[in-house]
DSSP file (Angstrom, degrees, kcal/mol; ACC not computed):
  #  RESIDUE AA STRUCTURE BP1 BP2  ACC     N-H-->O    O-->H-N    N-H-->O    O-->H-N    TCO  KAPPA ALPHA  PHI   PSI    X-CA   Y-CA   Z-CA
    1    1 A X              0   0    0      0, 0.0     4,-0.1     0, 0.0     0, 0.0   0.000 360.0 360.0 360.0 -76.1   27.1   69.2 -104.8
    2    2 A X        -     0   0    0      2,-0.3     3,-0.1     1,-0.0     0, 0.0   0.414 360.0-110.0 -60.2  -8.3   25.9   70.7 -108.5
    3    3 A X  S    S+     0   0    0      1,-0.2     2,-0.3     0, 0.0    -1,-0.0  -0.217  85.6 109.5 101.3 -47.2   28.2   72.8 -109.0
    4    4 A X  S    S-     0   0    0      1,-0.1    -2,-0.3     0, 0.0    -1,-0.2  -0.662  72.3-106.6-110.1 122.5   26.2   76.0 -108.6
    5    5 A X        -     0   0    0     -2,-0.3     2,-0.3     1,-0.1    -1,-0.1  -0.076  29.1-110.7 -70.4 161.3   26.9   77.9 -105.6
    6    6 A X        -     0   0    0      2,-0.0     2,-0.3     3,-0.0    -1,-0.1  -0.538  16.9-144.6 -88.3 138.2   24.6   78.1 -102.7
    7    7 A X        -     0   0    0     -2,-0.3     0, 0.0     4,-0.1     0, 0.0  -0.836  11.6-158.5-106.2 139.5   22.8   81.6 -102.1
    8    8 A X  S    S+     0   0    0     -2,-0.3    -1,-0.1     1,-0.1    -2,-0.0   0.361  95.2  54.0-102.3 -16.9   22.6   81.7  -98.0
    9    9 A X  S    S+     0   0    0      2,-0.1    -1,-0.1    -3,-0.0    -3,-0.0   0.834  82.9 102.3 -70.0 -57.6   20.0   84.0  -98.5
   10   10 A X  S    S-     0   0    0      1,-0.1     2,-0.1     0, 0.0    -4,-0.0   0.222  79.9-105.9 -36.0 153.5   17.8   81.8 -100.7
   11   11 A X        -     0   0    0     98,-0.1     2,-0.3    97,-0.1    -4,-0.1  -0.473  34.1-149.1 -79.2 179.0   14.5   80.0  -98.9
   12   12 A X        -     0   0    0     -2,-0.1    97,-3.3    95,-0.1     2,-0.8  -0.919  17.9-112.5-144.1 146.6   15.0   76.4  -98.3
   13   13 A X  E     +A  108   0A   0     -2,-0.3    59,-0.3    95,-0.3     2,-0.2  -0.832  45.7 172.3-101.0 122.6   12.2   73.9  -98.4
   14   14 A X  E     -A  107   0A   0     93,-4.1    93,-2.3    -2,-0.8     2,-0.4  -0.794  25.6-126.0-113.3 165.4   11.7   72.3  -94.5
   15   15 A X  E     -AB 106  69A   0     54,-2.9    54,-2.4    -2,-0.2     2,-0.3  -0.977  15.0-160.5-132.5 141.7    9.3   70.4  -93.5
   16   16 A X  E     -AB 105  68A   0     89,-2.4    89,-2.8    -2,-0.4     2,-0.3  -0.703   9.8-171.4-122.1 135.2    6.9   70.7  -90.6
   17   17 A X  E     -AB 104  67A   0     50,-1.0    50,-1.7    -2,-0.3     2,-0.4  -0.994   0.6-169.9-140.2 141.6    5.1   67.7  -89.2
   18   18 A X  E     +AB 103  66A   0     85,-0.8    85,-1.5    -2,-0.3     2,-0.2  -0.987   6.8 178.8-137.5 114.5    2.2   67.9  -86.6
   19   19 A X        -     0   0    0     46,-2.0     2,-0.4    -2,-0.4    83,-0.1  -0.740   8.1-160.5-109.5-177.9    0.6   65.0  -84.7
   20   20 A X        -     0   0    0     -2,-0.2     2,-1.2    44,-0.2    44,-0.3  -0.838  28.9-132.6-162.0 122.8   -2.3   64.4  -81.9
   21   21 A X    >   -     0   0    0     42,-3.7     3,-1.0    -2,-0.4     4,-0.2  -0.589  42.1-133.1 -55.3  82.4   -3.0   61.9  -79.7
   22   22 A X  T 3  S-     0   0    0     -2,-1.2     5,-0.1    76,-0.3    -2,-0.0  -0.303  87.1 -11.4 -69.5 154.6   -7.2   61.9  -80.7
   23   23 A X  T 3> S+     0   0    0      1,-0.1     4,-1.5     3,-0.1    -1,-0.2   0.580  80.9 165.6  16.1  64.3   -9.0   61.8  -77.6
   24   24 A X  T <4 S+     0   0    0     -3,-1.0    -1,-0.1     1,-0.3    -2,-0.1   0.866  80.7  59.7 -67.9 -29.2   -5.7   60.9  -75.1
   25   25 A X  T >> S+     0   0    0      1,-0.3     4,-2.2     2,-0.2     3,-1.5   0.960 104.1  46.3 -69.0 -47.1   -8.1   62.0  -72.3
   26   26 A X  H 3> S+     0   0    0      1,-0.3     4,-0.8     2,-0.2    -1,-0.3   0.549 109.9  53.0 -57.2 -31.0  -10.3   59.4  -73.2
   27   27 A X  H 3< S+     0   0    0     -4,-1.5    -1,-0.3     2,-0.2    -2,-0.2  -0.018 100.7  57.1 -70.1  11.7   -7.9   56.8  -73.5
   28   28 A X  H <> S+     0   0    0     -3,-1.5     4,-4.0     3,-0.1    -2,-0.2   0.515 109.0  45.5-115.0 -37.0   -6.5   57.3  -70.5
   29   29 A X  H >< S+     0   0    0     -4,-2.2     3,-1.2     2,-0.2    -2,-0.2   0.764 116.5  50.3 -55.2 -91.0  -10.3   56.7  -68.6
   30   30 A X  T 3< S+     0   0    0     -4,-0.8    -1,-0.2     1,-0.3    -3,-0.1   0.521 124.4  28.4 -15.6 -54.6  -10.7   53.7  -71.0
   31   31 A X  T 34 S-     0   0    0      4,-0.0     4,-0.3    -5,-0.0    -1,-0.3   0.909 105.1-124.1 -85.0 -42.0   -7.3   52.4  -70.0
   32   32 A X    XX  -     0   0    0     -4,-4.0     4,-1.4    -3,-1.2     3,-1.3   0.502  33.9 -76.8 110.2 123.8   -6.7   53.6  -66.7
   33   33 A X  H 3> S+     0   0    0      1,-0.2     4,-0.6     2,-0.2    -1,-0.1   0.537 122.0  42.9 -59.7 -12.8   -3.7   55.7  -65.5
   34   34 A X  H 3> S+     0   0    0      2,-0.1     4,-2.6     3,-0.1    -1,-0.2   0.874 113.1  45.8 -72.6 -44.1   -1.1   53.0  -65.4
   35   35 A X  H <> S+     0   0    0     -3,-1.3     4,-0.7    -4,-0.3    -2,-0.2   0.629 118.2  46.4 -76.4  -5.4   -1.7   51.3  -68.2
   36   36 A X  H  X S+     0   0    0     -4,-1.4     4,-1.7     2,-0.1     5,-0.3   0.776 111.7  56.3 -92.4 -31.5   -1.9   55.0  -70.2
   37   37 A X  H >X S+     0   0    0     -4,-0.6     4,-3.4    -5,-0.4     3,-1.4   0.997 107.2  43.6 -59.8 -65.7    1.2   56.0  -68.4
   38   38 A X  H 3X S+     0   0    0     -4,-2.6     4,-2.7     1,-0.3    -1,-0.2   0.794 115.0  53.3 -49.9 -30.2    3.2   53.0  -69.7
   39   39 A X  H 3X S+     0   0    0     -4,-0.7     4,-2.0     2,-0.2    -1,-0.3   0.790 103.5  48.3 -62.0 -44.7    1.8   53.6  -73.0
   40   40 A X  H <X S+     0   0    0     -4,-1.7     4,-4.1    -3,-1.4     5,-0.3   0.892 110.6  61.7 -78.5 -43.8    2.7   57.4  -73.5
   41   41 A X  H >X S+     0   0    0     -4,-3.4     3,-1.0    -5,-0.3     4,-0.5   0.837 107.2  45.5 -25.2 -92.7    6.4   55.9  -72.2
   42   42 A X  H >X S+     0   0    0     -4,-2.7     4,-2.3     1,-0.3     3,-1.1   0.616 107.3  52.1  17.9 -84.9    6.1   54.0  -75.1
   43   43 A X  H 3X S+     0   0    0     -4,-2.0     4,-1.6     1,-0.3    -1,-0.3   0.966 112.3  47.3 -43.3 -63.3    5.1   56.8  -77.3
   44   44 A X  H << S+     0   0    0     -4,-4.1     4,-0.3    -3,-1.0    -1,-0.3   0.402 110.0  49.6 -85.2  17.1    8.1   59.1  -76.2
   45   45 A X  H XX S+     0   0    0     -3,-1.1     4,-2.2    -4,-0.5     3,-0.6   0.712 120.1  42.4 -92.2 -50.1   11.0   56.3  -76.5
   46   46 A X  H 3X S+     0   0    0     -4,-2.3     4,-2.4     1,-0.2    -2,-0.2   0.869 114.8  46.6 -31.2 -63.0    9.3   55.8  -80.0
   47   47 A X  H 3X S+     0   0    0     -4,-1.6     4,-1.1     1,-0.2    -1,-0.2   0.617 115.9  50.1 -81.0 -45.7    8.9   59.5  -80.7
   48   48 A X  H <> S+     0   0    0     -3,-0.6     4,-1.9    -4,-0.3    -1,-0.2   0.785 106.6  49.7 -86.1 -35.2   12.7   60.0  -79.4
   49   49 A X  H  X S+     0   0    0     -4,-2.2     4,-2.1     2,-0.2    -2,-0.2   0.925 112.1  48.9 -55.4 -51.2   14.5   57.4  -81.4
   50   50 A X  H  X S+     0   0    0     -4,-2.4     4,-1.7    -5,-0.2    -2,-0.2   0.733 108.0  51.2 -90.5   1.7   12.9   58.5  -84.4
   51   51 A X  H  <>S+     0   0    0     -4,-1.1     5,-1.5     2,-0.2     3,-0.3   0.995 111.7  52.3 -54.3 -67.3   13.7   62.3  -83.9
   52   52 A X  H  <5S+     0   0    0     -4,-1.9    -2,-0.2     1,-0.3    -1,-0.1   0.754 114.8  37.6 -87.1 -41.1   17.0   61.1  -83.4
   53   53 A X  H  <5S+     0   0    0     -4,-2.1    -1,-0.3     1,-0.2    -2,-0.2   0.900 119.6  43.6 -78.2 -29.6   17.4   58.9  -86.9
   54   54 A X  T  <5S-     0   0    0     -4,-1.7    -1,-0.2    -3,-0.3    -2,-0.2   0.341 116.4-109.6 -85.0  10.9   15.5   61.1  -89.3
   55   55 A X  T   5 +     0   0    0      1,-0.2    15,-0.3    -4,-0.1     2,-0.3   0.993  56.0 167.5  83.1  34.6   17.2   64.6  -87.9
   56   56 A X      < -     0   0    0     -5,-1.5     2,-0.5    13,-0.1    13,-0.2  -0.881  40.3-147.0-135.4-173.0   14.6   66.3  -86.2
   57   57 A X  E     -C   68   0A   0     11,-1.2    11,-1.8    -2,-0.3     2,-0.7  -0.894  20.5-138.3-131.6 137.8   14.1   68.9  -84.2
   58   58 A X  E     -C   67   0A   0     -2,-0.5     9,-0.3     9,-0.2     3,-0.1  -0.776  24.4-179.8 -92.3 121.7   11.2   68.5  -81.6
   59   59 A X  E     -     0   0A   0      7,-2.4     2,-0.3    -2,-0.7     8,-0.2   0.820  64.0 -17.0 -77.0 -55.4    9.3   72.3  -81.5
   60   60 A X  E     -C   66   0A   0      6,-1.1     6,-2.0     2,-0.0    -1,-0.4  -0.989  62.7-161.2-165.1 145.7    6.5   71.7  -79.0
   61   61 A X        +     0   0    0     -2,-0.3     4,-0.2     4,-0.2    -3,-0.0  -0.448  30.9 129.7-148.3  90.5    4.7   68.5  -77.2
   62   62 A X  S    S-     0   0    0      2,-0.1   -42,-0.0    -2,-0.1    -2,-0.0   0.513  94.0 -27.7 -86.9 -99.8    1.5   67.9  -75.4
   63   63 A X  S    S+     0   0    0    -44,-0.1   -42,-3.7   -43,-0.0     2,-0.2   0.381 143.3  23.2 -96.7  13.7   -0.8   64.9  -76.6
   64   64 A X  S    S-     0   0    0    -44,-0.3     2,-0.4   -43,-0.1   -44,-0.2  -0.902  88.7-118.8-143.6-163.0    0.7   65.4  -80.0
   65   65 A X        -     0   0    0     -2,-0.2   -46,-2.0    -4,-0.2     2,-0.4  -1.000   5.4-147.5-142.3 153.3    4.1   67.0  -81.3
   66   66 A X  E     +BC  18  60A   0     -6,-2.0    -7,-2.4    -2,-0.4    -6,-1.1  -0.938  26.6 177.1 -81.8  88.7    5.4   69.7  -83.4
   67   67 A X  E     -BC  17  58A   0    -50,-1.7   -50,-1.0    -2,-0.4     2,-0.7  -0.468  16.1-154.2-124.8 164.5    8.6   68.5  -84.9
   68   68 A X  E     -BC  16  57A   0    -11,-1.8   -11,-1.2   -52,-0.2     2,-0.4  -0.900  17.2-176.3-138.1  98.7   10.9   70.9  -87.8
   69   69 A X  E     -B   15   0A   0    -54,-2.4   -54,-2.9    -2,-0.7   -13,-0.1  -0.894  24.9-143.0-109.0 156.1   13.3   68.8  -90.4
   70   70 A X  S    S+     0   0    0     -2,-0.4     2,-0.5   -15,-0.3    -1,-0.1   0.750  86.9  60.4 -67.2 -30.8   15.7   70.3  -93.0
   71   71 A X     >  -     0   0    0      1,-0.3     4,-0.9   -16,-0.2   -56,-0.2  -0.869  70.0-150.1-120.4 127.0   15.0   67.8  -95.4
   72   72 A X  H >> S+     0   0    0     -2,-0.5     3,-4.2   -59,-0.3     4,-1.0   0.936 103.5  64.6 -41.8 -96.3   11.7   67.2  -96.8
   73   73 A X  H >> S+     0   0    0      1,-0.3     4,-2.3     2,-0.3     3,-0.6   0.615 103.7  45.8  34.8 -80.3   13.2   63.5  -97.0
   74   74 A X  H 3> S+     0   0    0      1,-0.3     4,-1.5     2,-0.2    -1,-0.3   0.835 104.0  57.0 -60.3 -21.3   13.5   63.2  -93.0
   75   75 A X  H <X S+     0   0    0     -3,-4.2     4,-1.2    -4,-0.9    -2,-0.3   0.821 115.4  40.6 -99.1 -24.2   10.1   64.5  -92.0
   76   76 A X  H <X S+     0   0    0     -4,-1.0     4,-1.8    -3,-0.6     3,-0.4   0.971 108.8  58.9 -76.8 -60.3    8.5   61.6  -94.5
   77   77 A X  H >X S+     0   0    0     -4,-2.3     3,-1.8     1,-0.2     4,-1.6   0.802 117.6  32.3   0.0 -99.1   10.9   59.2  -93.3
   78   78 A X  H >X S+     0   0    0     -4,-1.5     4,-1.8     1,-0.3     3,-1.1   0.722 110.2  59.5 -25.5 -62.7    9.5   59.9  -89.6
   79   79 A X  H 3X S+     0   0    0     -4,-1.2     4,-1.8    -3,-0.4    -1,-0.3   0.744 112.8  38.0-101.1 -28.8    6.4   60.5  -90.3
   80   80 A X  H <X S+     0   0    0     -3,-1.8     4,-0.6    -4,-1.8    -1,-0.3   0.601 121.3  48.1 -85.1 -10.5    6.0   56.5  -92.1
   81   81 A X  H <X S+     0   0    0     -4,-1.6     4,-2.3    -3,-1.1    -2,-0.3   0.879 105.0  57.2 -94.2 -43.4    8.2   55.1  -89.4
   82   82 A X  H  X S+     0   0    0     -4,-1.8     4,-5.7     2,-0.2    -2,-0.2   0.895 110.1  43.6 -51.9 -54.7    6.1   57.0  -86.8
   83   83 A X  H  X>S+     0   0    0     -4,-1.8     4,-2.6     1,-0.3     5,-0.5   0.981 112.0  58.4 -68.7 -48.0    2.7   55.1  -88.1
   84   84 A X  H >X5S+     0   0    0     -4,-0.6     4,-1.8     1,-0.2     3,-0.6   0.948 113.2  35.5 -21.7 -66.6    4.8   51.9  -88.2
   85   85 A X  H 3X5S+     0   0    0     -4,-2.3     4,-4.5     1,-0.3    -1,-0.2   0.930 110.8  57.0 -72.8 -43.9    5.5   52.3  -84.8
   86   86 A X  H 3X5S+     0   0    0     -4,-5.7     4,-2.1     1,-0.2    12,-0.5   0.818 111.5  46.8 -45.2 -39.4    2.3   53.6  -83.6
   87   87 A X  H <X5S+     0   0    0     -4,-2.6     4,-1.3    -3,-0.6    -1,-0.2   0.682 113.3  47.6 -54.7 -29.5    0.6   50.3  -85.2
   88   88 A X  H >X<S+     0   0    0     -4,-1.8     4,-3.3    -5,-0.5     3,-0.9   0.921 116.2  53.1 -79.6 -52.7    3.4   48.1  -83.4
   89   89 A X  H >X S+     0   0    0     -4,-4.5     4,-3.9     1,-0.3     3,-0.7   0.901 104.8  48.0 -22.4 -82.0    2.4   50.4  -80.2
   90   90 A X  H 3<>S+     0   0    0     -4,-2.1     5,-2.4     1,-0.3    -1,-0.3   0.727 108.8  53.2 -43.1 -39.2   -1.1   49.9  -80.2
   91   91 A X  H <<5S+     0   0    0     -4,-1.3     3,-0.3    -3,-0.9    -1,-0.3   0.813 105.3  60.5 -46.5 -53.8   -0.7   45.8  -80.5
   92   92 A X  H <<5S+     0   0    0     -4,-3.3     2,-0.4    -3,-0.7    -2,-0.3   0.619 111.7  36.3 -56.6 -36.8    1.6   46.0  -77.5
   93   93 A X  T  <5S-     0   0    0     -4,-3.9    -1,-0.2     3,-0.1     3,-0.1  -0.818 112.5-113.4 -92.9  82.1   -1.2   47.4  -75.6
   94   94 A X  T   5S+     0   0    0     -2,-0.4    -3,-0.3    -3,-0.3     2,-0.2   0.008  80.4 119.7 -35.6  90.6   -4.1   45.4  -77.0
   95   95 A X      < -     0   0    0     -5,-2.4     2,-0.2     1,-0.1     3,-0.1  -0.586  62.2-117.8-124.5 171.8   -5.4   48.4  -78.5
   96   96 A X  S    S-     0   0    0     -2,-0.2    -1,-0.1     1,-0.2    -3,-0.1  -0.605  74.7 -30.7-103.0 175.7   -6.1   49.4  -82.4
   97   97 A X        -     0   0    0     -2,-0.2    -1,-0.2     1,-0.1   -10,-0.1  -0.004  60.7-146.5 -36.0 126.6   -4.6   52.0  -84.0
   98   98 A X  S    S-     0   0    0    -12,-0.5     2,-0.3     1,-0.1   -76,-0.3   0.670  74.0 -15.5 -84.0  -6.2   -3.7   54.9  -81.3
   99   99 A X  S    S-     0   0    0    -78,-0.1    -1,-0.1   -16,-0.1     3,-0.1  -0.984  83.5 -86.4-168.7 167.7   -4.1   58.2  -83.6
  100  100 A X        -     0   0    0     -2,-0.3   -80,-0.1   -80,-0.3   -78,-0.1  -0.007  67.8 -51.5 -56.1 166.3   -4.3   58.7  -87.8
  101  101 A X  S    S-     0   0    0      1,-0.1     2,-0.2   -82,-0.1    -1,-0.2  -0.528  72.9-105.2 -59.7 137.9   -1.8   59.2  -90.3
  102  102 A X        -     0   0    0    -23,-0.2   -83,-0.2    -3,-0.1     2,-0.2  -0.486  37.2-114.1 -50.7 123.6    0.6   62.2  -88.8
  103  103 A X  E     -A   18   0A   0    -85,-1.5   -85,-0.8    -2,-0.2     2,-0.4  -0.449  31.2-154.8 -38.4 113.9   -0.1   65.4  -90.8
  104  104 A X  E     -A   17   0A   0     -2,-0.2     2,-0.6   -87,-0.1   -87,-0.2  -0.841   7.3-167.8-123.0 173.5    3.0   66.7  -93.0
  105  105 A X  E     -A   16   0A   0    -89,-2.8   -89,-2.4    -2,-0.4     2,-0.9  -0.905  13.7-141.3-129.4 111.8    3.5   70.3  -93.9
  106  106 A X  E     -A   15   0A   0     -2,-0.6     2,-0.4   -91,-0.2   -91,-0.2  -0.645  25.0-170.4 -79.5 107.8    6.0   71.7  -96.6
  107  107 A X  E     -A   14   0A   0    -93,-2.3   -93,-4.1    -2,-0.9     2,-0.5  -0.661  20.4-154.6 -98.0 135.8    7.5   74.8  -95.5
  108  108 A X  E      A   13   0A   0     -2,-0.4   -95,-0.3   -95,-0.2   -97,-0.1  -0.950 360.0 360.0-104.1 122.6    9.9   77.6  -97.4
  109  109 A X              0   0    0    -97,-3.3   -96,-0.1    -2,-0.5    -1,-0.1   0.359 360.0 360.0-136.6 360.0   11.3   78.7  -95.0
């Protein structure tokens, strides 16, 4: 790529990105367990698409996820397509925004 050979050893910068569904319990009274069901559908067709186009690798998941990308690059990518989506979500079930900007975390790993 540079020229300059690659140390296998060497860290590498990942990146780690952590969301949460604030108060999903509470949205689910509010909404009512069909309309919160269809909605978390929602969420994980969202959630799964864009794992699939930015490269990442899903860690852990309850009302939020843990997700691991190689590239710094992908894990912002997701993480601005994620709020995208979350906004388009939230429209689709006359709701407001359903959680905050996703958290991202630069790891050397």
């Amino acid at each position: 790529m540079d020229g300059m050979p690659h140390d296998a050893n060497a860290p590498q910068l990942r990146t780690l990105l952590l969301t949460d569904l604030c108060d999903s319990t509470g949205m689910v009274e509010k909404l009512g367990d069909a309309t919160a069901a269809s909605l978390f559908r929602d969420h994980d067709r969202l959630v799964l698409e864009l794992q699939q186009r930015w490269r990442g690798r899903l860690i852990d998941r309850s009302d939020g996820l843990l997700l691991l990308f190689e590239r710094p690059l992908d894990g912002l990518g997701f993480a601005l397509d994620y709020r995208l989506g979350l906004d388009a979500l939230g429209r689709a079930h006359r709701m407001g925004p359903i959680l905050p900007a996703p958290a991202c975390t630069w790891v050397r790993c």
